[in-house]
VOPAGU-2260 file (C-alpha; in pm, 1 decimal, decimal comma):
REM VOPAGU-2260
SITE   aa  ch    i         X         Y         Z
SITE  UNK   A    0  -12642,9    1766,8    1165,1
SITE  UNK   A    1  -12848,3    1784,4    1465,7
SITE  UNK   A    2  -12662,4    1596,8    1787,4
SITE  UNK   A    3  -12900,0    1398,0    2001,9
SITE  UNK   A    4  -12964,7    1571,0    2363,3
SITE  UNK   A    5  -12693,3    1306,9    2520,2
SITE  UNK   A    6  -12430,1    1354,2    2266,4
SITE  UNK   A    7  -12488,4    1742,5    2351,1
SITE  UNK   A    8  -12453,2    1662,9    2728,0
SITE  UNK   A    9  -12112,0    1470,0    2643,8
SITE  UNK   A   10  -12010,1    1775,1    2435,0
SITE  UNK   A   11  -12134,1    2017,4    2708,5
SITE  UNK   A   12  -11883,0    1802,4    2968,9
SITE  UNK   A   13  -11598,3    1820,8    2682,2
SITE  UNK   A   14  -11619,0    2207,4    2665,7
SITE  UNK   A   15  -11617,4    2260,8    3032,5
SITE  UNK   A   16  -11349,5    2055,9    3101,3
SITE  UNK   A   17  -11149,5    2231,2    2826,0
SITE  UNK   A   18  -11136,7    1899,4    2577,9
SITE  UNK   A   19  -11003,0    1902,0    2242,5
SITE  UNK   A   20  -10977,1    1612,3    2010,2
SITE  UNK   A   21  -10595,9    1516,6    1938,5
SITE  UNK   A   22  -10603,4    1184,7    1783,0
SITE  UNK   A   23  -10849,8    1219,9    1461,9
SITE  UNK   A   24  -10853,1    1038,3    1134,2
SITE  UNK   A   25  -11035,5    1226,6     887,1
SITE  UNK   A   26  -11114,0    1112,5     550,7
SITE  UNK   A   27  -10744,1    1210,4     424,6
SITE  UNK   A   28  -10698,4     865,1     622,1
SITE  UNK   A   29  -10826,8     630,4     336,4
SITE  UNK   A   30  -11010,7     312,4     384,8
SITE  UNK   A   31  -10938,0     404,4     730,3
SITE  UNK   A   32  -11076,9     726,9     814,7
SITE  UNK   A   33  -11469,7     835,7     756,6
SITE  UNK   A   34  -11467,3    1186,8     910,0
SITE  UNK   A   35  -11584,2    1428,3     665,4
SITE  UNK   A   36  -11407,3    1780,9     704,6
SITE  UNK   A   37  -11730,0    1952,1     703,8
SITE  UNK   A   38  -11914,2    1729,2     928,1
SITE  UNK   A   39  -11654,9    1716,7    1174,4
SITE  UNK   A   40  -11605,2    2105,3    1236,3
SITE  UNK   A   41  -11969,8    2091,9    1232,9
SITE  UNK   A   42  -12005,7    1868,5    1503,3
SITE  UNK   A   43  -11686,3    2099,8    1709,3
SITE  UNK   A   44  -11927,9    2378,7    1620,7
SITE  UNK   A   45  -12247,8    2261,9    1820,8
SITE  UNK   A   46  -12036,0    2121,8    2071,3
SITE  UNK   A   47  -11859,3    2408,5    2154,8
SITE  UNK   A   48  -11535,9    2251,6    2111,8
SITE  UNK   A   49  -11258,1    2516,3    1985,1
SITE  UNK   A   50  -10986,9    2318,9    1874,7
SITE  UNK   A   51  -10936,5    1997,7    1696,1
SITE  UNK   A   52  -10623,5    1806,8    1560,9
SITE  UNK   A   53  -10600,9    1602,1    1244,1
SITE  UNK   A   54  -10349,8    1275,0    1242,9
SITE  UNK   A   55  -10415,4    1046,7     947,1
SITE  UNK   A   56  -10204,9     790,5     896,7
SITE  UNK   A   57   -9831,9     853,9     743,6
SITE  UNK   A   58   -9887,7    1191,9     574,9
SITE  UNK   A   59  -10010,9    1567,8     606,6
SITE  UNK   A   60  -10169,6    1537,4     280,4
SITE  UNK   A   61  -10486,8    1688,4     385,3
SITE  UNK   A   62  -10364,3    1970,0     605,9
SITE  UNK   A   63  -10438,1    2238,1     382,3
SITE  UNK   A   64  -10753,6    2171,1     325,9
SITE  UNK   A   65  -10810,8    2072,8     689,8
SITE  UNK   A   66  -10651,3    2434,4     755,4
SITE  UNK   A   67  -10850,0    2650,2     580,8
SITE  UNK   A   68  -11198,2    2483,1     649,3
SITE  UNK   A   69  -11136,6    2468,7    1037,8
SITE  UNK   A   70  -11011,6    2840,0     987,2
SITE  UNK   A   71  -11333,3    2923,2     839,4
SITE  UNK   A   72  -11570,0    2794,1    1082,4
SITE  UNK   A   73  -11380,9    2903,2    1359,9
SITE  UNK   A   74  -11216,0    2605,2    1493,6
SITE  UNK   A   75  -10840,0    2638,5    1551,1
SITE  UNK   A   76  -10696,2    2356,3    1327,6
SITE  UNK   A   77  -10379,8    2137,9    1504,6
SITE  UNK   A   78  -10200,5    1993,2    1244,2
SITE  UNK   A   79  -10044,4    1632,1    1307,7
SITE  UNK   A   80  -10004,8    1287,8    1217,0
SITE  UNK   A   81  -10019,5     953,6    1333,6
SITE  UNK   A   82   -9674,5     868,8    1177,1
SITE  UNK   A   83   -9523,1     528,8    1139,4
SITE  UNK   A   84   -9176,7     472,1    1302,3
SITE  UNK   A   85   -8952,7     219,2    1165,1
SITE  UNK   A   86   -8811,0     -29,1    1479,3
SITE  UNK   A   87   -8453,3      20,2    1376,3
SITE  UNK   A   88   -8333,8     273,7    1123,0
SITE  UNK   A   89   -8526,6     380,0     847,4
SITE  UNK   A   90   -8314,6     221,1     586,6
SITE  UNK   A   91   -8382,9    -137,5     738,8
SITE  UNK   A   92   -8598,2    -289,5     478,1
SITE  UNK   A   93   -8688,3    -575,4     638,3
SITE  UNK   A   94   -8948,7    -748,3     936,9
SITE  UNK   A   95   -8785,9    -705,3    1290,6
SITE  UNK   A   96   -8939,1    -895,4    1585,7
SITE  UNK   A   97   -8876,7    -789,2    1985,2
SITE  UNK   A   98   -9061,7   -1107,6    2128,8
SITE  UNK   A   99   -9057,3   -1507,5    2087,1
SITE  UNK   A  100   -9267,2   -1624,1    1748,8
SITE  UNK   A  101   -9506,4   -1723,2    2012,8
SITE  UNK   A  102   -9574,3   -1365,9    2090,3
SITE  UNK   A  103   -9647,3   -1312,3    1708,0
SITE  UNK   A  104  -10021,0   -1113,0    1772,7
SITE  UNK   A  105   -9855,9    -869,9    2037,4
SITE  UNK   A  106   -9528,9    -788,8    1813,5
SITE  UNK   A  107   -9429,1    -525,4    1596,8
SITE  UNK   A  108   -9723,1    -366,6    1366,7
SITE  UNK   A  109   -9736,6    -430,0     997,8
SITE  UNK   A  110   -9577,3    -812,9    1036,4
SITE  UNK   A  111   -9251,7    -677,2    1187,5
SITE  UNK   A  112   -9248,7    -325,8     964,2
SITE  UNK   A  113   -9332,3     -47,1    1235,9
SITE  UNK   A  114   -9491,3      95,1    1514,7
SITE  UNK   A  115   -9703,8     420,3    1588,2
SITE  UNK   A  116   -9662,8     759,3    1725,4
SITE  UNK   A  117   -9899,2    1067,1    1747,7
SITE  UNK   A  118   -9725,2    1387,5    1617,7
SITE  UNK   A  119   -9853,4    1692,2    1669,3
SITE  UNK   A  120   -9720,7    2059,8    1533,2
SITE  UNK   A  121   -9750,3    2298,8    1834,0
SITE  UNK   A  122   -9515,3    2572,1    1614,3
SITE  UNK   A  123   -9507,8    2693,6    1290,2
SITE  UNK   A  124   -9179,2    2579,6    1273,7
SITE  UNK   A  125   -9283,5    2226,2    1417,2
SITE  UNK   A  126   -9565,4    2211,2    1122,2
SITE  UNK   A  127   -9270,3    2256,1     825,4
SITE  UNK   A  128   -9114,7    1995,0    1026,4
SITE  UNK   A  129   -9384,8    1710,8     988,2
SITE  UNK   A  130   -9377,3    1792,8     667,7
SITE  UNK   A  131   -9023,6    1716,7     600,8
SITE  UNK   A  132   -9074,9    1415,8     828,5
SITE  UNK   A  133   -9352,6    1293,8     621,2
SITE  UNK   A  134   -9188,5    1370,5     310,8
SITE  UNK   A  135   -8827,8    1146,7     405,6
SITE  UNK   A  136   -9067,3     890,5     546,6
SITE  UNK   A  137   -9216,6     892,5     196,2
SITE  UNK   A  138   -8882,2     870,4       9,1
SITE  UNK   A  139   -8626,2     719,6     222,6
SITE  UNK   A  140   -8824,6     479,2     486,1
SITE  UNK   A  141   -9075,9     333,7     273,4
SITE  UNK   A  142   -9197,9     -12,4     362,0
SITE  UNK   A  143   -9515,2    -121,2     344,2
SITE  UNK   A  144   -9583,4     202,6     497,4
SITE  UNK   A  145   -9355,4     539,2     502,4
SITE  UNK   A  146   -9159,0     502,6     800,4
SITE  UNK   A  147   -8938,7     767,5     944,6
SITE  UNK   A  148   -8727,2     664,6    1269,5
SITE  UNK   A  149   -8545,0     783,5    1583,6
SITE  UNK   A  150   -8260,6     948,0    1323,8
SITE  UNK   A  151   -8547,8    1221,9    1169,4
SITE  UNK   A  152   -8723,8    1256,5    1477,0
SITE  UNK   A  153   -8420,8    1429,6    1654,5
SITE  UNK   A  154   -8280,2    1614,3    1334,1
SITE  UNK   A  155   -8673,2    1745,9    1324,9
SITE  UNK   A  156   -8844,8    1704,8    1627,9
SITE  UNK   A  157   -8837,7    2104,8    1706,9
SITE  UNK   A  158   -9185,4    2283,2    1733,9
SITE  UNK   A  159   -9368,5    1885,3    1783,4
SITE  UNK   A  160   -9541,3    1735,8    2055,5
SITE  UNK   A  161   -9512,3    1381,1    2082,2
SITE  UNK   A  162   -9729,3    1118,0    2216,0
SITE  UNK   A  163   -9689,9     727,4    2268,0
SITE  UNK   A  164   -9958,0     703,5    2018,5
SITE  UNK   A  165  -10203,6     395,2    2019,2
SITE  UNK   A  166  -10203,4      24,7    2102,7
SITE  UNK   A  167   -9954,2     -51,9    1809,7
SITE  UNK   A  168   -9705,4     248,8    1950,9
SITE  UNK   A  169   -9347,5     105,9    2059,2
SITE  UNK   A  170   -9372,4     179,6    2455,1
SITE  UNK   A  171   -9729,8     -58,0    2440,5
SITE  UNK   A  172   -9576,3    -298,5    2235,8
SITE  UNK   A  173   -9318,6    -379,8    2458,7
SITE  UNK   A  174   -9502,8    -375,0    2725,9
SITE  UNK   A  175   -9718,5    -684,7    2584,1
SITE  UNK   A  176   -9404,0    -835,5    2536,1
SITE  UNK   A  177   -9367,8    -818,9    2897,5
SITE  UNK   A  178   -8989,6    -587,7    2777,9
SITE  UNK   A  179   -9079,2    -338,5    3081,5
SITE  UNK   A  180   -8734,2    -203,4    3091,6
SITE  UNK   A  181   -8719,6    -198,1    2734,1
SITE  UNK   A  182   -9039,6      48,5    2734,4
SITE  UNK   A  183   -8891,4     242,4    2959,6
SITE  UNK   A  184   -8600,3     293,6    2771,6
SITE  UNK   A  185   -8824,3     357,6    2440,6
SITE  UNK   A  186   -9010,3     625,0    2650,0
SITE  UNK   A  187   -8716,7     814,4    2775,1
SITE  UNK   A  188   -8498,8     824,4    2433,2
SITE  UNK   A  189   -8836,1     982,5    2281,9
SITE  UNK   A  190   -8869,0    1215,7    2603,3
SITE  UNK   A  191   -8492,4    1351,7    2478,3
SITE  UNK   A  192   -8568,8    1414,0    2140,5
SITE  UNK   A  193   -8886,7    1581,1    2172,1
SITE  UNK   A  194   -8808,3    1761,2    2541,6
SITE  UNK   A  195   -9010,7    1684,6    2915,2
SITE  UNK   A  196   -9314,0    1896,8    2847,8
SITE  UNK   A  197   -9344,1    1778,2    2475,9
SITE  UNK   A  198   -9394,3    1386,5    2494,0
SITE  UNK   A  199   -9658,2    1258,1    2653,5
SITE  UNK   A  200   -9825,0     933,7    2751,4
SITE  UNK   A  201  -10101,6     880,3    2551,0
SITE  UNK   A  202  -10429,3     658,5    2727,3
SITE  UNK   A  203  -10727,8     610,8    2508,8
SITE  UNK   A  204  -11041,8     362,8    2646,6
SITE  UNK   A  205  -11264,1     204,2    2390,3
SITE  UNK   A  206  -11315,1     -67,1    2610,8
SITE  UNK   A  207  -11108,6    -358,9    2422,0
SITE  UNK   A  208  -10858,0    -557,8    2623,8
SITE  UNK   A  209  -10554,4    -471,9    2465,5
SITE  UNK   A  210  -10567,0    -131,0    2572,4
SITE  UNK   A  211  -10634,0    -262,3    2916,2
SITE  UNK   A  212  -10309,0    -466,3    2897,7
SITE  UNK   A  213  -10078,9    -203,1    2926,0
SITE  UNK   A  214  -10315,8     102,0    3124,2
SITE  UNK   A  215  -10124,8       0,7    3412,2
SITE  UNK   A  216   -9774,8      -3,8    3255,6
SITE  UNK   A  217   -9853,6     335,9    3076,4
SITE  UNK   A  218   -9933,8     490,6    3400,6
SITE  UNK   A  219   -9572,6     363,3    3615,9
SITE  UNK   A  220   -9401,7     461,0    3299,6
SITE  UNK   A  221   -9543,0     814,3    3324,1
SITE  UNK   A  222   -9457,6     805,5    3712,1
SITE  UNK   A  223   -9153,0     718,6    3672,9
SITE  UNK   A  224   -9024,2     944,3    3434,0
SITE  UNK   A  225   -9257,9    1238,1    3549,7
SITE  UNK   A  226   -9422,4    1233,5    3184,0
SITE  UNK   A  227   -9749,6    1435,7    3135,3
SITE  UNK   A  228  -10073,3    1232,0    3002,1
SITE  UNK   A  229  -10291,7    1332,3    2732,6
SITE  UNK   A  230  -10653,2    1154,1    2725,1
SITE  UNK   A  231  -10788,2    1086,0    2330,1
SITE  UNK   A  232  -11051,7     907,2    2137,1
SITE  UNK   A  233  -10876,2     708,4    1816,5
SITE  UNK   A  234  -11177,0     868,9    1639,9
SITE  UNK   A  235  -11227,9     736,5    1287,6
SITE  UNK   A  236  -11564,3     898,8    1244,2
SITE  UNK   A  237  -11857,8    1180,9    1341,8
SITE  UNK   A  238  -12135,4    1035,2    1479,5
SITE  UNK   A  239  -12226,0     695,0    1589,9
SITE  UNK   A  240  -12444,1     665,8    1320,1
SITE  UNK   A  241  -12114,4     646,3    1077,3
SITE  UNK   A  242  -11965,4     366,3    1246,4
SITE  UNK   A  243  -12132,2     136,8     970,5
SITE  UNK   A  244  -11993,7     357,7     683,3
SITE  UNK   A  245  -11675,5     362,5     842,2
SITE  UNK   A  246  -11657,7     -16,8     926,2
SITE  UNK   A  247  -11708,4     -97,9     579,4
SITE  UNK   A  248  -11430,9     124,8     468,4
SITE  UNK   A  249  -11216,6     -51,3     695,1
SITE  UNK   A  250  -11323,0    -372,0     630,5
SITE  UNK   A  251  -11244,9    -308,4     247,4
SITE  UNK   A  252  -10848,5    -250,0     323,5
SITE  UNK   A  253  -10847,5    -544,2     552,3
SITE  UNK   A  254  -10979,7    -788,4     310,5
SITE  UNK   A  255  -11289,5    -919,4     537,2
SITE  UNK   A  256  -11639,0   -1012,0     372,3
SITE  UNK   A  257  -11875,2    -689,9     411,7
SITE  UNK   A  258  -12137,9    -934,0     448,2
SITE  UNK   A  259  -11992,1   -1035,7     799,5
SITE  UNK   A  260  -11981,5    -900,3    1103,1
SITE  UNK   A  261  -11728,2    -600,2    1077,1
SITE  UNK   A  262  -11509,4    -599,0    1373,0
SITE  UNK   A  263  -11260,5    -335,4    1372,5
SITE  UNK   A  264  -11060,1    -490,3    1621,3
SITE  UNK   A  265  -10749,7    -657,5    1448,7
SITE  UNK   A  266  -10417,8    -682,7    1624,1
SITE  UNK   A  267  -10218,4    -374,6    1629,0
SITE  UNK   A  268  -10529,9    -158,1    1509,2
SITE  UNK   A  269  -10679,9     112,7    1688,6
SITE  UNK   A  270  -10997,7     111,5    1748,5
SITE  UNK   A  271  -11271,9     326,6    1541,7
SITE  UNK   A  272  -11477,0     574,0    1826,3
SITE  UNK   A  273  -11692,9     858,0    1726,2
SITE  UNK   A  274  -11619,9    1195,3    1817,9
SITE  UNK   A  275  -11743,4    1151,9    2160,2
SITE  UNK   A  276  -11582,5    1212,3    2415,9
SITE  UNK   A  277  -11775,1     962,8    2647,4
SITE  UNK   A  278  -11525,5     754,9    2820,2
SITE  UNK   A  279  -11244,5     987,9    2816,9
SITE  UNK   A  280  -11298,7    1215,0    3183,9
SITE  UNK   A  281  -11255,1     849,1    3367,2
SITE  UNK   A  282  -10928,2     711,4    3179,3
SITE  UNK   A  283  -10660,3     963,5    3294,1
SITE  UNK   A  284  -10524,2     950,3    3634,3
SITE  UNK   A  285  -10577,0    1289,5    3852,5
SITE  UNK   A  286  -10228,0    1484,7    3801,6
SITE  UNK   A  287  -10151,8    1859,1    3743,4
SITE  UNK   A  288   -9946,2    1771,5    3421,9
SITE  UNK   A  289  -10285,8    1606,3    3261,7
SITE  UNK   A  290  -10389,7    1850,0    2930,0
């Protein structure tokens, strides 16, 4: 797969600056994700990218696979997962809702069910605990998704870096709720679990406006409890090219007509980029904690 002379310009940008995807749904992420494996450590490949993190949704089912391809075309493989974290304990089977029912669209994700988090195994030991994460999300926290909570996260958090995740993570969502304090609080109890130089404040631009709704609160937050940012891409697929592909995928799990437009922008989702790094060198703040 050939990459057009401005994607290789992006790329060129990436690699000098040292960037590395961290927030990458691959096609383990189904009717969600549309990265091929091969495709995608192609595309690291010509871009001189070195490293690369998966984080489907809810599992690690495709980690071996991911593994041993990335291993074999010489990109280092960062297993993770964008998990799904229950708003009370794990055993709570039921909606929960932090704002008024007029604040319905900015709520909890899922109708009330959970939020998001990035999880990312910087150990070996911290990989054989998102497993076991994964797996009690699975067994014990299952609803409408498999949910693990505060509870796991500190009984396993050892060896993981942990971000705020995307729009639908907790710290966001209560900052659309206009629950400041309450986002504060979210961001320091994970901060604990996972230790200072392990969670970090995630900012991602695709341009949509509900990212730009909390940019601002993301960045005191990080100020105020000296938390280092990381910069992503929620990238869903290769090349631009894909995004049709990809938005039909989507667009079968969401229950739209694939004769329509296909907007990928439904509340709570994160939007679908392309493994381009475009906006990224303008969204984080200037700070010597920034990776």
């Amino acid at each position: 797969m050939a990459l057009p002379a401005a994607t290789r310009a992006t790329w060129e940008r990436g690699r000098n600056g040292g960037f590395a995807h961290l927030h990458v749904h691959t096609e383990y992420s189904m009717l969600d994700g549309a990265a091929r494996l091969n495709d995608l450590f192609g595309a690291c490949d010509q871009g001189g990218v070195p490293a690369i993190a998966m984080t489907d949704h809810g599992h690690v089912f495709g980690a071996y696979d991911f593994y041993q391809k990335a291993t074999k075309a010489g990109i280092k493989p960062i297993v993770g997962t964008e998990a799904y974290v229950a708003p009370e304990h794990r055993g709570l089977k039921q909606p929960i809702r932090w704002g008024t029912p007029a604040q319905r669209d900015d709520d909890v994700s899922g109708a009330g069910a959970y939020t998001h988090m990035t999880l990312l195994a910087e150990t070996t030991e911290g990989m054989y605990n998102l497993f076991r994460l994964c797996s009690l999300a699975s067994i014990e926290g299952y609803f409408r998704r498999p949910r693990m909570d505060r509870e796991l996260l500190a009984r396993y958090g050892k060896g993981i870096i942990a971000t705020t995740g995307c729009v639908g993570g907790e710290v966001q969502t209560r900052l659309r709720l206009g629950q400041y304090d309450e986002a504060v609080k979210a961001a320091a109890s994970y901060r604990d679990i996972f230790g200072q130089e392990n969670f970090f404040v995630e900012l991602m631009d695709h341009d949509l406006a509900v990212e730009r709704r909390t940019a601002d609160g993301l960045r005191r937050i990080a100020r105020e409890l000296a938390l280092p940012y990381v910069v992503t891409n929620d990238s869903h697929y290769v090349a631009p090219e894909d995004a049709q592909a990809a938005g039909i995928r989507f667009g079968i799990s969401s229950a739209p007509s694939v004769s329509g437009p296909l907007e990928l922008a439904v509340p709570h989702r994160c939007s679908s980029e392309s493994l381009q790094p475009e906006r990224s060198a303008d969204t984080c703040p200037a700070s010597p904690a920034t990776r």
